[in-house]
N, C-alpha and C positions, 0 to 999 in steps of 0.2 A: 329843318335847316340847321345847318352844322357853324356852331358860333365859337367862340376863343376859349370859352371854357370846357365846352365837349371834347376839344384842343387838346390840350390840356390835362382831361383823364385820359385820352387816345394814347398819347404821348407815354403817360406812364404807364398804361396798358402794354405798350413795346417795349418800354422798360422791365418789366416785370415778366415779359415774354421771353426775354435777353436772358433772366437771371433763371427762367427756366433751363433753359438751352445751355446755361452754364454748368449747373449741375445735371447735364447726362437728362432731359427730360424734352419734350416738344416742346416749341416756340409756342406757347400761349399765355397769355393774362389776363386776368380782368378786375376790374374797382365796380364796386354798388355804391352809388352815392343819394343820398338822402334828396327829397324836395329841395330843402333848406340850402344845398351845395356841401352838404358834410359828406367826406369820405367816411362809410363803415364799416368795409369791410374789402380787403382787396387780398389776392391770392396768385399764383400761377400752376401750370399743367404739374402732376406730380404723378405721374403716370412711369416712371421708369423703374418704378419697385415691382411692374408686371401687371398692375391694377388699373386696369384702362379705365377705370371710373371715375380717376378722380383726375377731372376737368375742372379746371379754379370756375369755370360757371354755375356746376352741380354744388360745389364748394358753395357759393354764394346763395344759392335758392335754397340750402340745408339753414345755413347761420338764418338767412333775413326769415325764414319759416321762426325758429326757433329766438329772434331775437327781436320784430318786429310785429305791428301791431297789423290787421290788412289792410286798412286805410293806408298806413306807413309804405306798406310796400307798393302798394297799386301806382302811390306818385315818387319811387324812388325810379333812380334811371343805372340800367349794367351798362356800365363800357364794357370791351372786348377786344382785344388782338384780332381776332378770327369769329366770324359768324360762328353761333351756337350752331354745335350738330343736333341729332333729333333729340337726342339722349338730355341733353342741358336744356331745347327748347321747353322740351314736355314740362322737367322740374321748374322751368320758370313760367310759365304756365297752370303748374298746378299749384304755387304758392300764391299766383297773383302779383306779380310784381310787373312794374312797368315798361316804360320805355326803355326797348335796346336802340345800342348804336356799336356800332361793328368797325375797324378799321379795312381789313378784307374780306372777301366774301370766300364760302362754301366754292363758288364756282372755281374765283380765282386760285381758290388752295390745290383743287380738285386738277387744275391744267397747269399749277407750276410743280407739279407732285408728278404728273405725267411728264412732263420737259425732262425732269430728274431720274426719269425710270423708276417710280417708286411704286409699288403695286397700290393697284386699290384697297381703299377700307373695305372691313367688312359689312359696315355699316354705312349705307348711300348715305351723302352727303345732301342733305335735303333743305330748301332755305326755309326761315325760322315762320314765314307765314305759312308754309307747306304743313306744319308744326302743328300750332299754334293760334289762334286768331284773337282778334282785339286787343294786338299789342303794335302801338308804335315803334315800326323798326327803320333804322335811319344806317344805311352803308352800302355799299363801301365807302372810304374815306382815300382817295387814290395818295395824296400826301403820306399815309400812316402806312398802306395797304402796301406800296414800297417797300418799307423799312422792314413789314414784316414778311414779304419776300425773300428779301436778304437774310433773316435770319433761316427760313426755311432751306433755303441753297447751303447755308452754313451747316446746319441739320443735317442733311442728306450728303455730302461730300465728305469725302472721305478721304 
């Protein structure tokens, strides 16, 4: 169930999507927030130096590996702009971290990226239980999943 404060990281998750998209990189973001509600760590796509690696998700399962306890991570929660691809699921999976929540989904990205004419990834777009298992996933978020539509149309137009 999606409450005011999952809201709330969504929200800044598109913000941080934006400031991708601003410096020349894909619309994506995401925050890891603690049990507690503490934000620790938030990032966006920096993928436009040619290194399709670095996904602010991978970002995130590097730090909370290296900066958290496993307990810590098991009850933290990833916001996200965009459903994790396989690539981010796997690393947040192999850390142990907890609850995602997604603003749009793989699916969604995958049919506004074809509207656009944009070829397919190399990489199938796979959803994060495909992934994954025994992780609470919660999205899309249609409110959020919007917004970050619109940056993706911004993206790709030329």
């Amino acid at each position: 169930m999606i409450d005011e404060t999952d809201r709330q990281h969504l929200q800044r998750c598109v913000e941080l999507a934006a400031q991708a998209l601003a410096g020349g990189n894909e619309p994506f973001g995401s925050v890891l927030v603690s049990a507690e509600g503490r934000v620790l760590f938030e990032d966006h796509n920096r993928i436009g130096s040619g290194d399709h690696t670095q996904h602010p998700e991978f970002a995130i399962a590097r730090w909370a590996a290296n900066n958290m306890t496993a307990e810590d991570r098991a009850r933290a929660t990833v916001y996200t702009s965009g459903e994790h691809c396989p690539m981010c699921a796997a690393a947040h999976g192999w850390v142990g971290l907890g609850r995602i929540v997604y603003a749009s989904s793989a699916a969604q990205m995958t049919e506004w990226l074809s509207e656009l004419g944009v070829p397919a990834f190399r990489v199938r777009p796979l959803p994060i239980n495909d992934v994954i298992s025994d992780t609470p996933v919660e999205g899309p978020v249609e409110e959020f999943a919007r917004q970050v539509r619109g940056l993706h149309v911004r993206s790709h137009s030329s």
